[in-house]
N, C-alpha and C positions, 0 to 999 in steps of 0.2 A: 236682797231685801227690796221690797215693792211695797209702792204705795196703792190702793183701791180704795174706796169712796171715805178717804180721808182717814182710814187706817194706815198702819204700819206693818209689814208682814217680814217674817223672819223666813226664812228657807228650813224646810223639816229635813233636809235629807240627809243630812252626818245623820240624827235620829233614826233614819230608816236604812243606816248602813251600820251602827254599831251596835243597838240593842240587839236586832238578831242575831248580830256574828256573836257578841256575849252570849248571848243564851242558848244558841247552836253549839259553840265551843262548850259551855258545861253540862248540855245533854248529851255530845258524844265521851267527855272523861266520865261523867258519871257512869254510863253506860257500858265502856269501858273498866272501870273500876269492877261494877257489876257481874261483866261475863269472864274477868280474871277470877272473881268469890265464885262464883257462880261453877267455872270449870276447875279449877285447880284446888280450891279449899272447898267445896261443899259436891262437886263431883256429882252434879246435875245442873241439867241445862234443857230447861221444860217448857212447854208450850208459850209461857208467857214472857219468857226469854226473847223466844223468838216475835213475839207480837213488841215487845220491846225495840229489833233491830227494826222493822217494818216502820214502828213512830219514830225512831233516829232519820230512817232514811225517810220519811217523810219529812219530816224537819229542815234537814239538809236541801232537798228540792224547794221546800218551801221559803226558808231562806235566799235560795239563787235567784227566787221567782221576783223575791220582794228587792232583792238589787236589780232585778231588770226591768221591774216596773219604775225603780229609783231612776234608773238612766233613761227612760222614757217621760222624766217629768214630777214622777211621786214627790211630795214633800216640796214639792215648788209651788208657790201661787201663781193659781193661773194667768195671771199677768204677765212674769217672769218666762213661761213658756214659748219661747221665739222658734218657729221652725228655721228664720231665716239664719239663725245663730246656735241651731243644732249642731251638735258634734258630728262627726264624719259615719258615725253610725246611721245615721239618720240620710242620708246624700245616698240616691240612689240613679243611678243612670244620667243622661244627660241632662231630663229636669232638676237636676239641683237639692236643694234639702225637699225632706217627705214636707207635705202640705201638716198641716195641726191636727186637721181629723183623721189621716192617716194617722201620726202620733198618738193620740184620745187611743185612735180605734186599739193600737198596740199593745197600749194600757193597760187597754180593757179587755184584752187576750188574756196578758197573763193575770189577769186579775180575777179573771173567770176560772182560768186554773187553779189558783193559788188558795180560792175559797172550799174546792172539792178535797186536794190535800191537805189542808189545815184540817177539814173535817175526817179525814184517813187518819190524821195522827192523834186528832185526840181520840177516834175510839178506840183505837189501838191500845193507845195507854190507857183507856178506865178500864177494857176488856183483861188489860195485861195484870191492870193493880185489883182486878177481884177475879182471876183464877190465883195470884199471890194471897190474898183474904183468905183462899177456900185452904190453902195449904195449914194456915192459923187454927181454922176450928174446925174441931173435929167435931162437933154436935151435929147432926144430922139436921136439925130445924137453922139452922144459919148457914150449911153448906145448900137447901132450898131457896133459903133466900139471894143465897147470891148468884145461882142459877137462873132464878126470876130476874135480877137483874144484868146478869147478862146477855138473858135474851132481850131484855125490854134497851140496854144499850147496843146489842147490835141491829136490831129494825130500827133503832132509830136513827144511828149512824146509816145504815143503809138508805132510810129515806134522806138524810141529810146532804149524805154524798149525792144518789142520785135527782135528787132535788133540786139542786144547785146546778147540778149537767144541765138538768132538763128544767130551768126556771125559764125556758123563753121557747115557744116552737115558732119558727125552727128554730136552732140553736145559735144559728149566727146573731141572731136579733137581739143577744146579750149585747153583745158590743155593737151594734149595728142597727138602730132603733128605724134607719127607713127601711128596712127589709120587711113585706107585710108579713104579719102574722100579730103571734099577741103574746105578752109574759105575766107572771103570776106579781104581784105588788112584792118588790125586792125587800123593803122593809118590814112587813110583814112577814115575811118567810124567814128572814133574820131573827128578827125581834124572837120570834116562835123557837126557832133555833136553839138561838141564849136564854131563853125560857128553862126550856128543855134542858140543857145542857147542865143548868146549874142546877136543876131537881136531883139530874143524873148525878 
């Protein structure tokens, strides 16, 4: 707990170590559950099964990502972040613990990662729950439309993913703002993102 300009701050990080592992642990039973119905009672296991295991294992990655961004600082105010009180992860060679902006910079590695597969797994899953839709109707004017939209969800997962890669040229200038070059306004591209996402 830290104090900054006459606040009180609480530390977020049990929060950013136990919602995911919750939420990770009931999309692999579910998923689970799923491919036992799936292969043994209904004796198919279809395309969208498999876009299914694809958002599992994205999940799971993505969960690892958001614990080691946890250990790098996440859910602590920046106050509270002491390189010289780093854990032994952080100590590297004779200099002693990493400097802060080495820390930041780590951060903001995996935190670069973490936003391309968050956006892998949800299009996986919208892609996965409307080839499941198509199996529902057999009207041919609604198996159209859900072809419309899953082309229109996967171009935009793909700009989403590569968007996210490619929000900074070069790339290191994500996490690394004195490296010249130039990146597209982050909140923006986000905002747009969750826009989009919730249309989807």
């Amino acid at each position: 707990m830290s104090t900054a300009d006459g606040q009180l701050y609480d530390s977020r990080q049990k929060t950013c170590f136990i919602i995911p592992a919750i939420v990770t642990i009931i999309a692999i039973l579910t998923y689970a559950a799923r491919v036992f119905t799936r292969i043994k009672i209904v004796k198919i296991f279809g395309p969208e099964d498999w876009l299914c295991l694809v958002a599992v294992c994205a999940s799971i990655v993505l969960t690892a990502l958001v614990f080691a961004e946890t250990y790098y600082g996440m859910g602590l105010h920046v106050a509270d972040i002491n390189p010289a009180t780093a854990s032994t992860m952080y100590r590297v060679g004779i200099s002693g613990a990493l400097r802060e902006e080495e820390i930041l910079t780590r951060r903001l590695q995996l935190f670069w990662v973490s936003v391309w597969i968050y956006n892998i797994a949800l299009t996986t899953t919208k892609v996965s729950l409307l080839i499941q839709y198509m199996r529902l109707f057999a009207v041919s004017t609604a198996r159209i439309v859900c072809w419309i939209v899953i082309t229109a969800t996967v171009v935009f997962g793909l700009f989403s993913v590569f968007g996210n890669i490619f929000l900074c040229t070069p790339v290191e200038r994500w996490w690394d703002k004195s490296i010249p070059g130039h990146c597209l306004d982050e909140a923006s591209v986000w905002l747009s993102n969750s826009g989009e996402y919730m249309i989807m």
